[in-house]
C-alpha positions in Angstrom: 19.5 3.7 32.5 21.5 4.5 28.9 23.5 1.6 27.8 24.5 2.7 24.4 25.7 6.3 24.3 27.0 8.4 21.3 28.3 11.8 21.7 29.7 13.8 18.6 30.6 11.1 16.8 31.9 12.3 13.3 33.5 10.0 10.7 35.7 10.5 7.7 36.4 7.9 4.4 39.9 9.0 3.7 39.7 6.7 0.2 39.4 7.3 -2.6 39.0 11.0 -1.7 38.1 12.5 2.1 34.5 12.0 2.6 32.3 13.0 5.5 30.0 10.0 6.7 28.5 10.5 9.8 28.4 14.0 11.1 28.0 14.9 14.7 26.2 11.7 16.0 24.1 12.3 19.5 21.9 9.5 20.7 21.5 6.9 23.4 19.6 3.6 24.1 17.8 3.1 27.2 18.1 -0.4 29.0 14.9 -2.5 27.6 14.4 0.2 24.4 13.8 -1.2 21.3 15.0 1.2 18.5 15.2 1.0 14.7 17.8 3.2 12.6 15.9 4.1 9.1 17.1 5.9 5.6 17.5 5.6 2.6 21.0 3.8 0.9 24.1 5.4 1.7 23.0 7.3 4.5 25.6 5.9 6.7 23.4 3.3 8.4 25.7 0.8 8.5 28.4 2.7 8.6 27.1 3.9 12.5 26.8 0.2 13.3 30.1 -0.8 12.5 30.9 2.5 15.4 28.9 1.3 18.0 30.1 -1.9 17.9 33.4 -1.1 18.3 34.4 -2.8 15.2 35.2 0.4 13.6 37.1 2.7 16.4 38.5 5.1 13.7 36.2 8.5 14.6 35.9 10.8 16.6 33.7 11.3 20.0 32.9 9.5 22.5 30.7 6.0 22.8 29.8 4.6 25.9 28.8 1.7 26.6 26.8 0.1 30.3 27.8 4.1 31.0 31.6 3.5 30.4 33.6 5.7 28.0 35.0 2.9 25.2 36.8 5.3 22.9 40.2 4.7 23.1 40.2 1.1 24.5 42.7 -1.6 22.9 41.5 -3.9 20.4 42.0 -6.5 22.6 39.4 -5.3 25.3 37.2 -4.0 22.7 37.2 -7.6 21.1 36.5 -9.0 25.2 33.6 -6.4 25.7 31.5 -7.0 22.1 31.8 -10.8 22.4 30.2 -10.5 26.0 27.9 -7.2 25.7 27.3 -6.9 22.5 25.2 -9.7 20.3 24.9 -9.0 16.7 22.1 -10.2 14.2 22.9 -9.7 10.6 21.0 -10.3 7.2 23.0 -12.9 6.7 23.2 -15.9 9.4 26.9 -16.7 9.5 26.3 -20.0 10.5 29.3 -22.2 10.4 27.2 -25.2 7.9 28.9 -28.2 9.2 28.5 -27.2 12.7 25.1 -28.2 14.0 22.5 -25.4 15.8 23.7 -26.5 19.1 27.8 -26.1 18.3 27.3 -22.6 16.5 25.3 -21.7 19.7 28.0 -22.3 21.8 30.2 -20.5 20.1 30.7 -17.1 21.2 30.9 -18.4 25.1 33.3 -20.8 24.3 35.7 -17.9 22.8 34.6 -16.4 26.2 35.5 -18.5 28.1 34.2 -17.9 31.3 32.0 -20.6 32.0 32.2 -24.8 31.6 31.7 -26.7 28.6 28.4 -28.1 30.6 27.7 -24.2 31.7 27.8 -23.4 28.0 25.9 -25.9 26.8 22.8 -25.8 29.1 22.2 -22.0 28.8 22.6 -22.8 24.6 20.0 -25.0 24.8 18.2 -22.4 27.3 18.2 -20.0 24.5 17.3 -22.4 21.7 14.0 -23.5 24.1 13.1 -19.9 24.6 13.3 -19.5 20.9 11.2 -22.6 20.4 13.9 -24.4 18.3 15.5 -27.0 20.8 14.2 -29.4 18.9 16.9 -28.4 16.0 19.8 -28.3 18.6 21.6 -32.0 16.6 20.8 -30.9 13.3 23.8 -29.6 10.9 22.9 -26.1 10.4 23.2 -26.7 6.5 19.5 -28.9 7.1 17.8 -26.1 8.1 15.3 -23.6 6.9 15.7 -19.5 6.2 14.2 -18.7 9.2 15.2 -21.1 11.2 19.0 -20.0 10.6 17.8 -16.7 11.7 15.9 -17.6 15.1 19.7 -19.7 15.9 21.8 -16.4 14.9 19.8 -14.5 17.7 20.2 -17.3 19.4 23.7 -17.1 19.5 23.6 -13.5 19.8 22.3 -14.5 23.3 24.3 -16.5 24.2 26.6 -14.7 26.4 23.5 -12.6 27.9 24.5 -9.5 26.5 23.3 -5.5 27.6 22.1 -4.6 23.6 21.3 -6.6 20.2 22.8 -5.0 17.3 21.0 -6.0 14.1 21.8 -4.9 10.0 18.8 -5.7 7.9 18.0 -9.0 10.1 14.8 -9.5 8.1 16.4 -8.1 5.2 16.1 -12.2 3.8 13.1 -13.4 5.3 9.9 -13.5 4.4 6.8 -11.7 6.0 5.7 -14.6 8.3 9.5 -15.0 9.1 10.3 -11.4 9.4 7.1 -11.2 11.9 8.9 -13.9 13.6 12.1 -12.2 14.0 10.3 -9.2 15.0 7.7 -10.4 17.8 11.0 -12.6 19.2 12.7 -9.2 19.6 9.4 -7.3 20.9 9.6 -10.3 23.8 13.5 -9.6 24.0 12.8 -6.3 25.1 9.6 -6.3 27.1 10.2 -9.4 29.1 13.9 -9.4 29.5 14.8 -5.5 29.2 17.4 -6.5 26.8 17.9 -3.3 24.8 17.8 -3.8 20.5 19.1 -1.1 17.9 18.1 -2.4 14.8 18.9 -1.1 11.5 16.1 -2.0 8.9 14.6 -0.6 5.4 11.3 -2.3 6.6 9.1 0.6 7.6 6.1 -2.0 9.0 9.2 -3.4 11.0 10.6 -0.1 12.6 6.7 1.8 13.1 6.2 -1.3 15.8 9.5 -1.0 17.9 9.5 2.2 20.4 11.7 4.5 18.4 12.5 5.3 14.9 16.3 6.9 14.9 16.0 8.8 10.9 19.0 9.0 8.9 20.1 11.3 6.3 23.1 12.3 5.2 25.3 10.8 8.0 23.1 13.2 10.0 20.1 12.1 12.5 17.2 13.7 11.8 15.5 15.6 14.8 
């Protein structure tokens, strides 16, 4: 079953001059596929991310995503369907520092809203247990380590039991024993809970272990 799905997506800079970026985009993630998006600088890696994830909605195309057309949708529902199908891992954490592990957990179901304070809470620390971190869940989220921070973004990223992790450069900060870390908790991700990944990376050790390397080039994808 796809649950990401791009079709002719094309996508113009207009500033400071009119510049072609990605250029006839065709792909789709399967449900439980782990995939890595490769190339060099400026290829308009990040640039597709920003698409699928409906933060960016000015293209062309069509995305689907859990096989329904999103093109087109208001900001509003688009904002409804990433917090809830969508969970994003950057380079960076984004943790709120004051917060502590268990509070920025929460977050993103709280802004949901769909389930109790209690709801929320027990599946947060549900995630933070299968990540092996509950022991973290009181402390401030300034008082922890690099790749702690990381393990409690995906956490987060859970939280709302999402169809696909988006990732930019997630082990972009780490080191080796934390980006193997952040690599064998997505390989679980996918294998034991068919949760579907596309991860953009520049670590070719990284993207030669996950099931399929998407190449860039030139705001093209590489057959």
């Amino acid at each position: 079953m796809k649950i990401l799905e791009a079709k002719h997506i094309d996508k113009h800079f207009k500033k400071p001059v009119l510049f072609h970026v990605l250029k006839d985009i065709n792909f789709s993630v399967n449900k439980g596929e782990f995939v890595s998006v490769m190339g060099k600088s400026g290829c308009g890696k990040s640039t597709l991310l920003y698409v699928l994830s409906t933060m960016d909605t000015d293209y062309s195309g069509e995305l689907f995503l859990n096989q329904e057309l999103i093109t087109g949708r208001s900001p509003n529902y688009l904002s409804k369907l990433r917090n809830k199908h969508i969970g994003f891992v950057f380079q960076f954490h984004y943790l709120l520092s004051e917060f502590t592990v268990l509070e920025n957990v929460m977050l993103p179901a709280r802004k949901l809203a769909e389930k109790t304070s209690e709801e929320i809470e027990h599946n947060a620390l549900e995630k933070l247990r299968m990540l092996d971190i509950e022991n973290l869940a009181l402390k401030k989220a300034s008082r922890i380590s690099g790749g702690e921070k990381q393990r409690v973004a995906i956490a987060r990223a859970l939280i709302n039991d999402p169809a696909i992790i988006m990732g930019d450069e997630p082990t972009g900060n780490l080191d080796t024993h934390n980006s193997e870390n952040v690599f064998n908790i997505f390989r679980h991700l996918s294998d034991d809970h068919e949760l579907s990944l596309l991860i953009v990376t520049h670590d070719e050790d990284f993207a030669k272990r996950t099931d399929r390397i998407i190449q860039m080039e030139d705001g093209r994808i590489l057959k």
